[in-house]
N, C-alpha and C positions, 0 to 999 in steps of 0.2 A: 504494500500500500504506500505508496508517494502523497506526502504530505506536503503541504508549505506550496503548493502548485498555483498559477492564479487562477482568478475565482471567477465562477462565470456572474455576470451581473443581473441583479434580481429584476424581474419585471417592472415593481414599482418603481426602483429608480432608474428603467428609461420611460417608463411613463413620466417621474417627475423630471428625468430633461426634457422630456416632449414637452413637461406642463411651462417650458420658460417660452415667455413672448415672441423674443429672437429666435429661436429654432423654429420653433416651428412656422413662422416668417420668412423665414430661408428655406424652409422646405416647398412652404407654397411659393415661393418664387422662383424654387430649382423646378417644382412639378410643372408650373405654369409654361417655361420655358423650355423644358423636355417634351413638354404637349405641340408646344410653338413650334421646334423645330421638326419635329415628328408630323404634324400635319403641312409645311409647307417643303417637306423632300423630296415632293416634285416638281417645285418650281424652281423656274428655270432663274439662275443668281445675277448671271454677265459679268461686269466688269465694273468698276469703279466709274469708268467715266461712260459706259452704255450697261446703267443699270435694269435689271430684270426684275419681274413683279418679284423674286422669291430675295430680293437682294436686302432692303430695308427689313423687312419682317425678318430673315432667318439674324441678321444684326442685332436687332432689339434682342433677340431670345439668346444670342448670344452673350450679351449686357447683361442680360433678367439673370442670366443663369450664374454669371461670376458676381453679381451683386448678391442673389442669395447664397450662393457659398460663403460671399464674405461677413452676411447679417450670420447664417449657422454656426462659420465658426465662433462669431462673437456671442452668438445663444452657449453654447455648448463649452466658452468660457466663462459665464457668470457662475459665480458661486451659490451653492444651494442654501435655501435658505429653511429649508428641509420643513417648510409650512404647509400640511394639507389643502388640497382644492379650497377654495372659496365656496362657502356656499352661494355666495349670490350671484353666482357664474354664468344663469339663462339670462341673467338679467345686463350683463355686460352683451348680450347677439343684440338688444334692443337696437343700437347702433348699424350694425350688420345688417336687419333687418330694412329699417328706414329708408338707410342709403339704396338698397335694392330695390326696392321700392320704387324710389324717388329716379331710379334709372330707369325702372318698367314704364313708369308711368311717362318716363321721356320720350320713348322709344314707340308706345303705342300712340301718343298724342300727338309727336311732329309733323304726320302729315295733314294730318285734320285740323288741328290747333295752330299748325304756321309753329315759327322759330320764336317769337315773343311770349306766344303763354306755354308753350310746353318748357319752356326756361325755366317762365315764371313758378311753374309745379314743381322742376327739378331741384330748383334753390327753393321753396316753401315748404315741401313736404323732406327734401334732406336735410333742412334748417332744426326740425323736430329731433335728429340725432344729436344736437349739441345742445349743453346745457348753458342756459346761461346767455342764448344770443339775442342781438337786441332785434326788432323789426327792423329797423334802418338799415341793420348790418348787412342783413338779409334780401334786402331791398338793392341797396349799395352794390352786393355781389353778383344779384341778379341781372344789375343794368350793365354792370363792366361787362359781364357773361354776353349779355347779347349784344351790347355793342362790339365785343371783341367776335363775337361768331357771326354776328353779320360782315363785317369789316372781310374774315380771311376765307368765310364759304362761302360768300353770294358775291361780294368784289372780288375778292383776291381770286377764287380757283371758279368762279361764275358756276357754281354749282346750282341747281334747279329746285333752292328748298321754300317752300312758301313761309313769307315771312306772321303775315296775319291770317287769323281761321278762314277758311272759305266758303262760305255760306251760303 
């Protein structure tokens, strides 16, 4: 019998590395970008200066991917703080929630609603994820938002998005 051998690691403590913010941040940014490049492997890349549709996209996921390697390893350096779950932990997705939401609800109303109130929904109902925000702020973010997305999709790249509902 060989003693003194090292030890295999107990399930709870990679569940409580799992449970640090950073790791698993870096996981979802390695998976996201694993999925990225895996779905555009057949497009075609070209060259730096005749770039191809798969050129930018397989880039970013190449970014995503070394950016969440680098958020992991810094998860996977914090020290434990060896504190059980939270119980109030469904209550931290409220955020999660919201925000997705507040993207559905963008995505199903920009072409019916035009670029000015599907904005408006996007910043009112993800406003609801943060505590503490004033209306004005809310207001304030929403006019830059659509000044700035009118400005570079319907000038800049003359993309064909209706700006007000069409009734």
């Amino acid at each position: 019998m060989i003693t003194g051998g090292p030890q295999m690691a107990s399930p709870s403590s990679a569940l409580r590395i799992l449970g640090r913010k950073n790791a698993l941040a870096g996981l979802m940014f390695i998976g996201l970008a694993v999925l990225g490049l895996w779905l555009s492997r057949h497009y075609p890349i070209g060259t730096a200066l005749r770039m191809g549709t798969g050129y930018v996209p397989r880039l970013l996921c190449w970014i995503l991917l070394a950016l969440g390697a680098v958020i992991l390893v810094q998860g996977l350096r914090e020290p434990d703080t060896g504190h059980p779950a939270d119980p109030g932990a469904p209550a931290r997705l409220w955020p999660i929630v919201v925000v997705t939401a507040s993207l559905v609800a963008f995505a199903l109303s920009i072409e019916q609603l035009g670029l000015v109130v599907s904005i408006l929904l996007l910043i009112g109902i993800g406003s609801l994820a943060a505590r503490g925000i004033k209306p004005w702020e809310a207001l304030a973010a929403a006019v830059g938002l659509i000044v700035l997305s009118w400005a570079i999709f319907i000038l800049g790249l003359g993309l064909a998005i209706p700006v007000w509902p069409e009734w």
